[in-house]
C-alpha positions as CSV (number, residue, x, y, z in Angstrom):
1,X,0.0,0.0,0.0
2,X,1.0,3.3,-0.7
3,X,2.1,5.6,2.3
4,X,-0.3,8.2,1.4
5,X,-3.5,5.3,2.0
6,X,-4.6,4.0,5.0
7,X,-5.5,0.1,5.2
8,X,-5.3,-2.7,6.9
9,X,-2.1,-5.6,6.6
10,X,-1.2,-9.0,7.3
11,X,0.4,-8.9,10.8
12,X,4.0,-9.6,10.7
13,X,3.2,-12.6,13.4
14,X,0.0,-14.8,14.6
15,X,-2.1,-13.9,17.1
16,X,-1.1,-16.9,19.3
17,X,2.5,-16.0,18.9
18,X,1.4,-12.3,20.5
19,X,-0.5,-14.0,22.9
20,X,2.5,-16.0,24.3
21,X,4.9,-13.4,23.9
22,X,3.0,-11.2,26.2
23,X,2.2,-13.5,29.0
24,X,5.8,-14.2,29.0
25,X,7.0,-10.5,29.4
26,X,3.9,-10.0,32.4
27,X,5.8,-13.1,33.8
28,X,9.0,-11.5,33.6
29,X,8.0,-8.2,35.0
30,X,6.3,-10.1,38.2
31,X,9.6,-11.9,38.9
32,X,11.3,-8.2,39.1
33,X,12.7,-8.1,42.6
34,X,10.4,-4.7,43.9
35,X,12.8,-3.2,46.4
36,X,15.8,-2.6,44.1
37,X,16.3,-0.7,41.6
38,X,15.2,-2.6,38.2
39,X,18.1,-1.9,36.2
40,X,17.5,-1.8,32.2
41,X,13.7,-2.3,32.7
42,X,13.0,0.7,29.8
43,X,15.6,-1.6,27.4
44,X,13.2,-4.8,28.2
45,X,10.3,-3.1,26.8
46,X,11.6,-1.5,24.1
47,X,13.0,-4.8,22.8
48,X,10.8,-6.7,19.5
49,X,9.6,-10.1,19.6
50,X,12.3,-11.8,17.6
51,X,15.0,-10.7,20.3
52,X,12.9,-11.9,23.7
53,X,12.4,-15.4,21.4
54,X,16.4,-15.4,21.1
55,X,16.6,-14.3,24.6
56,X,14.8,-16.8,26.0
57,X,16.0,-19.3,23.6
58,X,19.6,-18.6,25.0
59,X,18.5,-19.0,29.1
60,X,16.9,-22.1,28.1
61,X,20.5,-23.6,26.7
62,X,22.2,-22.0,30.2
63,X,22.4,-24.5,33.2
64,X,21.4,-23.9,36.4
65,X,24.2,-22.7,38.2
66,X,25.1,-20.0,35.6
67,X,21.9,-18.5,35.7
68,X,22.2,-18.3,39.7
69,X,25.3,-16.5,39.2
70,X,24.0,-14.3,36.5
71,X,21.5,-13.2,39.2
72,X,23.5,-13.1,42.0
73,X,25.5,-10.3,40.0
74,X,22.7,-8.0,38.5
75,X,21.5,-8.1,42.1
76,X,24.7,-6.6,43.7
77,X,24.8,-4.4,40.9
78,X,21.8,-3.4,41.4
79,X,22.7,-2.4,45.2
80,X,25.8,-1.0,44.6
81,X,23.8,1.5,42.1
82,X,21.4,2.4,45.0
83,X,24.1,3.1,47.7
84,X,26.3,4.8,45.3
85,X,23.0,7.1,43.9
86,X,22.3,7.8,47.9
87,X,26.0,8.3,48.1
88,X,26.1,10.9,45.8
89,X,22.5,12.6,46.7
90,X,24.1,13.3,50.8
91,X,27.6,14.5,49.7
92,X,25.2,17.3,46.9
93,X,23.2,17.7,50.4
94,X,26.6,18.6,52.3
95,X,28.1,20.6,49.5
96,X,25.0,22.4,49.2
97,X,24.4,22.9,53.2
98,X,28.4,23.8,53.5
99,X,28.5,26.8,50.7
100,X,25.1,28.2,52.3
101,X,26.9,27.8,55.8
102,X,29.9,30.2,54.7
103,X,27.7,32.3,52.6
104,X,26.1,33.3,56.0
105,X,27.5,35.6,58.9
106,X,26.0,34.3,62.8
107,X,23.5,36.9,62.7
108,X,22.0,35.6,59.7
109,X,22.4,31.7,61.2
110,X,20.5,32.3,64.4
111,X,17.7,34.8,62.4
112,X,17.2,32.1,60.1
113,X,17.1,29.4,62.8
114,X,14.0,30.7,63.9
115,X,12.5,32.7,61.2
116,X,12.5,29.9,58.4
117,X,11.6,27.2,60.9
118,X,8.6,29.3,61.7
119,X,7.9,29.6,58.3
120,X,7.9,26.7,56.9
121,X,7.4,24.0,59.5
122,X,4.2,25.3,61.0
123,X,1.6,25.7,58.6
124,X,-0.9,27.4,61.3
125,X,1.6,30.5,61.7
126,X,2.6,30.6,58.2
127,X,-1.3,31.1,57.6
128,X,-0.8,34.2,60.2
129,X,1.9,35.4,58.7
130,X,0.1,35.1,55.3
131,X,-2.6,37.3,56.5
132,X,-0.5,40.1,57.4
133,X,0.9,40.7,53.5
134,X,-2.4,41.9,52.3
135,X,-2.4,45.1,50.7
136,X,-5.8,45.7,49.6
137,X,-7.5,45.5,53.0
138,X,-6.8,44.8,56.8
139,X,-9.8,43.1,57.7
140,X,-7.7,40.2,59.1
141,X,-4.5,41.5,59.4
142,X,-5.9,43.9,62.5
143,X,-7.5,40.1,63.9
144,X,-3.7,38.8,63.6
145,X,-2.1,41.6,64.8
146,X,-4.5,41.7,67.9
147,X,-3.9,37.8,68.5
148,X,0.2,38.9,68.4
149,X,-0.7,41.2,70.9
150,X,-2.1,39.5,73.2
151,X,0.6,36.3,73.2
152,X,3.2,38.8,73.6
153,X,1.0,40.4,76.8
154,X,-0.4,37.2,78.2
155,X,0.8,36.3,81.5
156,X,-0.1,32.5,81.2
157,X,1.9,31.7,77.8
158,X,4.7,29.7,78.0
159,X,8.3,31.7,77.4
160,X,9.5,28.9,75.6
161,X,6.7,28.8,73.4
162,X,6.8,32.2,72.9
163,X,10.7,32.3,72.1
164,X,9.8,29.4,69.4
165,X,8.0,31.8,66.9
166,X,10.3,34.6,68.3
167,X,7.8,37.0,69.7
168,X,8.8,39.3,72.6
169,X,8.8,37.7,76.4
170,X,7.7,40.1,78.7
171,X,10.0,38.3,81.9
172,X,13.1,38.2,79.4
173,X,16.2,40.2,80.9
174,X,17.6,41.1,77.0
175,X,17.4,39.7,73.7
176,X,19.6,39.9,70.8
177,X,17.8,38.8,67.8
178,X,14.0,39.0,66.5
179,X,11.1,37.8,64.1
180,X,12.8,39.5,60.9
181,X,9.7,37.8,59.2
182,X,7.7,39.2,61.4
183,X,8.9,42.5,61.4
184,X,9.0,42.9,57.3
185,X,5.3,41.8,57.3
186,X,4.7,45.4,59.6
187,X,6.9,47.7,58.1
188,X,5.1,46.2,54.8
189,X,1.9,47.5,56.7
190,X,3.2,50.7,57.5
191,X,4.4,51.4,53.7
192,X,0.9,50.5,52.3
193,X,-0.9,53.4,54.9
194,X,1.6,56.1,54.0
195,X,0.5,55.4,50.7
196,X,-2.5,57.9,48.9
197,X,-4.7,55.3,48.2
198,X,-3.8,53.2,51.7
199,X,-6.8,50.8,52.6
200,X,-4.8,50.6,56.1
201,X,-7.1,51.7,59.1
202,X,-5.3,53.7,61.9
203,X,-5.7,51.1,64.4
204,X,-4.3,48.5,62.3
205,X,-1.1,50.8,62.0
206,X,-0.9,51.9,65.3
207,X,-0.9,48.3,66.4
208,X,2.2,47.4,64.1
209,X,3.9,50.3,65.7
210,X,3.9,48.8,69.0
211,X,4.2,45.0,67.7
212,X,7.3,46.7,65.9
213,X,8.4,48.4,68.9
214,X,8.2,45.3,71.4
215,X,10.2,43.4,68.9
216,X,13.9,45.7,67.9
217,X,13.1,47.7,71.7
218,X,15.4,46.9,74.6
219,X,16.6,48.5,77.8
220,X,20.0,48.8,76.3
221,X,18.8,50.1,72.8
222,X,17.7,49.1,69.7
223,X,18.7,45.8,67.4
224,X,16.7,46.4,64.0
225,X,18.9,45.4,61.5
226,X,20.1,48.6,59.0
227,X,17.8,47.7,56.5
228,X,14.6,47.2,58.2
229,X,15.3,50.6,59.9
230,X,15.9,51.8,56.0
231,X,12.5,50.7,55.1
232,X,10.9,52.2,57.6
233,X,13.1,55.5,56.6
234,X,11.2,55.0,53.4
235,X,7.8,54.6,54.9
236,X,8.1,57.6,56.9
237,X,9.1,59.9,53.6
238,X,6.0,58.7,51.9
239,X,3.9,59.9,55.0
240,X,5.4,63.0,54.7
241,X,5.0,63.4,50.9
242,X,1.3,62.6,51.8
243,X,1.0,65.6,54.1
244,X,2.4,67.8,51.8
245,X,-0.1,66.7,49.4
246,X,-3.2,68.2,51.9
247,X,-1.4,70.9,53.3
248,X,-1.6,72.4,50.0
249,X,-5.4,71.9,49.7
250,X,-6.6,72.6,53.0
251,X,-7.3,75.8,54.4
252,X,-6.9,75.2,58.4
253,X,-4.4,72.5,58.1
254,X,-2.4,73.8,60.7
255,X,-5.2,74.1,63.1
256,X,-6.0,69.9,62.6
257,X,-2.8,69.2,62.5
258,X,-1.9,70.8,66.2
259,X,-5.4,69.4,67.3
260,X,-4.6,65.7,65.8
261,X,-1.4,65.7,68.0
262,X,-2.9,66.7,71.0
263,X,-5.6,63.9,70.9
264,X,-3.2,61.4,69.9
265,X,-0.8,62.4,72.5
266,X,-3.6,62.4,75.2
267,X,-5.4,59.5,74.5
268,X,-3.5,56.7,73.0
269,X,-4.9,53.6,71.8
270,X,-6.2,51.0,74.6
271,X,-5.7,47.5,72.5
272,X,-7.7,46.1,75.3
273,X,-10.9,48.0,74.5
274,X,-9.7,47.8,70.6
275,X,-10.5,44.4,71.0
276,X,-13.6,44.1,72.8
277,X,-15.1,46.5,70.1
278,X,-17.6,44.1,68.1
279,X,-17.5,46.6,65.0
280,X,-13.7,45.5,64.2
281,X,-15.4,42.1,63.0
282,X,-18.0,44.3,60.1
283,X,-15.6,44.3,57.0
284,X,-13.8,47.9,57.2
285,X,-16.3,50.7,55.8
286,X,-15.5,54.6,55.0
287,X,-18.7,55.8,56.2
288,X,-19.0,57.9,59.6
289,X,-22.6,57.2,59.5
290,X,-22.3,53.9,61.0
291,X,-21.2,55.3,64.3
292,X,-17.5,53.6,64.0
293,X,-15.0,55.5,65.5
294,X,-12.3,57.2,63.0
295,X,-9.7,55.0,63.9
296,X,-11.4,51.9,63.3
297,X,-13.4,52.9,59.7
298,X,-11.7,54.4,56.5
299,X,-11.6,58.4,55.7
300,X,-14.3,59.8,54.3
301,X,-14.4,62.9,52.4
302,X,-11.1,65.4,52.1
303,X,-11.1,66.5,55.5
304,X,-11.0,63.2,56.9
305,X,-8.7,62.1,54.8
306,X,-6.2,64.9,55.7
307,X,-6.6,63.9,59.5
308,X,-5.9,60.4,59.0
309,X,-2.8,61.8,57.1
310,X,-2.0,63.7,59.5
311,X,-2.1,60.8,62.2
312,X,0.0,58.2,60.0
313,X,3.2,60.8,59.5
314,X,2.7,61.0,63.8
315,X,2.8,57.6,64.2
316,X,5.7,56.7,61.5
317,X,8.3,60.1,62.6
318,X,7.9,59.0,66.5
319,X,8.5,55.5,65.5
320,X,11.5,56.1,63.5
321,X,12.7,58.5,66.4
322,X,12.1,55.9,69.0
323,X,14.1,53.2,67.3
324,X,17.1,55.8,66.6
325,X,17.1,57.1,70.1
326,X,16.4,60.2,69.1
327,X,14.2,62.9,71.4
328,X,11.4,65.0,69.4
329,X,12.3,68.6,69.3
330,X,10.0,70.1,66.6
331,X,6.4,69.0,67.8
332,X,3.9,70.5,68.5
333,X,4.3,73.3,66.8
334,X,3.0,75.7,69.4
335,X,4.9,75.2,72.5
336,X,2.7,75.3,75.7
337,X,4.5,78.1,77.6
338,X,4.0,80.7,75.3
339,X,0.4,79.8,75.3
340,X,-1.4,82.3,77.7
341,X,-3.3,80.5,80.1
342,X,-5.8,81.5,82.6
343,X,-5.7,83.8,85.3
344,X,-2.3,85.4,83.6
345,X,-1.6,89.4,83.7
346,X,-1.5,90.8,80.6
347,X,0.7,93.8,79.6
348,X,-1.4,95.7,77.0
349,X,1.2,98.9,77.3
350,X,2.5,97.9,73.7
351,X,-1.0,96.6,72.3
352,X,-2.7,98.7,70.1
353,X,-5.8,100.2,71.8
354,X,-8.8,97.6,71.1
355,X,-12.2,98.9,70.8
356,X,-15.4,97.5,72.8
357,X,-18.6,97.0,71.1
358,X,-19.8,100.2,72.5
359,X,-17.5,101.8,70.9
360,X,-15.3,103.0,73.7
361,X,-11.3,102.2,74.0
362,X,-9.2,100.4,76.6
């Protein structure tokens, strides 16, 4: 037939002869030892029927005693190919293992100790972790961040639990080293609320302030690493490029911005009633019509959205002070003794004369 046409052919053997061909390769593969290695399996297979006939033709002629030895020998073959394949699998291991080791200072050994162990041997945290990188809303990165919290605060956790996924212990003397995965996932959160369109609520940020704080803190200073403090350097100058942004468009910026300090500075976030507020579990919403307190809801309107501007460059300068050990010399703008107060004497000798609604001087 020509290539071009399909058609059926004679079959270049019987159908008994296909028949016994293949029940004696399906006996062949069941006598394959299964723990070993089978060593030129894919060369069996792709073998025709004349050879297995000549194969088999030639084992028949073999005595006994040769083919034990023929099988003794593919069998320790066989093992020696396994134990030197495992051989050569643990020294690529320690090769591997040994080039990261001296690729990596002792800071870097006992950070990733307990940061990739966390990571990637405990699903649950690695899920908690996993909520915290969430750009587009906080819904359940202010429920994680409330549950770091309170481990960090509880009085009943175990220190050795809590030095496991590296979160502060309140009864520890000093600590060298902290949760660097821990502490990227905030300053992440910190960067997406100094941003114009940030979806990050004030609470959630002012909760990875003090998670943040807790962590690099100690009595003898701080031990952020330079580059974490360098993103959070960045985060701060986007905050204040964000302020700069309303200051231009609002008339009485200067009187919210000296009011939003005060309040802040006053009354500072209680995490304890933060969490016993049932509105934190309604998805976040930017209307104050609801009756949810600024903090907790998303800016609505221009004027809202310059306070809460306003509140993130607070919260991001006096963090970055805090961890530089630096005091705060510029704010509030208005210092408090050169406010006059009540029951002071004033000197109106070099005050213009001020006129009464009756129209007479003093």
């Amino acid at each position: 037939a020509k290539p071009s046409i399909r058609c059926f052919i004679k079959p270049t053997e019987t159908l008994e002869r296909s028949l016994e061909m293949n029940k004696h390769k399906g006996k062949k593969r069941m006598q394959k030892r299964p723990n070993y290695k089978n060593v030129g399996e894919e060369e069996d297979e792709e073998r025709g029927p004349a050879e297995d006939a000549q194969e088999d033709a030639e084992k028949a002629k073999g005595t006994e005693g040769g083919s034990k030895s023929m099988k003794t020998s593919g069998e320790r073959e066989e093992i020696e190919m396994v134990i030197m394949e495992r051989s050569k699998l643990s020294e690529l291991a320690t090769a591997g293992a040994t080039v990261r080791e001296q690729n990596t200072t002792d800071e870097e050994k006992s950070a990733a100790t307990g940061s990739e162990s966390t990571q990637w041997s405990r699903p649950f945290l690695d899920m908690v972790y996993h909520a915290l990188d969430s750009p587009d809303d906080d819904y359940h990165a202010l429920f994680v961040l409330c549950l770091l919290y309170a481990m960090s605060h509880n009085k009943g956790m175990d220190p050795e639990k809590l030095e496991r996924i590296q979160l502060p212990v309140p009864s520890a003397v000093e600590k060298t080293t902290y949760n660097h995965l821990l502490a990227e996932r905030l300053i992440r959160i910190m960067n997406n609320a100094a941003q114009p369109d940030g979806r990050i609520r004030l609470a959630t940020l002012e909760l990875s302030c003090l998670l943040l704080k807790q962590q690099v803190l100690t009595s003898s200073g701080c031990i952020i690493k330079d580059v974490h403090l360098a993103c959070l350097e960045g985060a701060r100058e986007e905050s204040v490029h964000l302020v700069r942004h309303f200051y231009k468009g609002e008339e009485i910026f200067l009187d919210m911005f000296e009011d939003e300090y005060r309040s802040m500075t006053i009354k500072p976030m209680n995490v304890e009633y933060l969490m016993m507020d049932a509105s934190i579990l309604l998805p976040p919403t930017g209307t104050p019509l609801t009756g949810i307190d600024f903090v907790k809801r998303l800016p609505c309107g221009d004027v809202e959205k310059t306070r809460r501007a306003i509140r993130v460059f607070f919260m991001l300068r006096s963090l970055s002070l805090q961890l530089r050990g630096e005091p705060e010399t510029q704010l509030p703008l208005t210092r408090e003794d050169d406010l006059i107060k009540t029951d002071d004497v004033l000197d109106l000798s070099e005050l213009a004369i001020l006129f009464c609604p009756m129209g007479k001087g003093v």
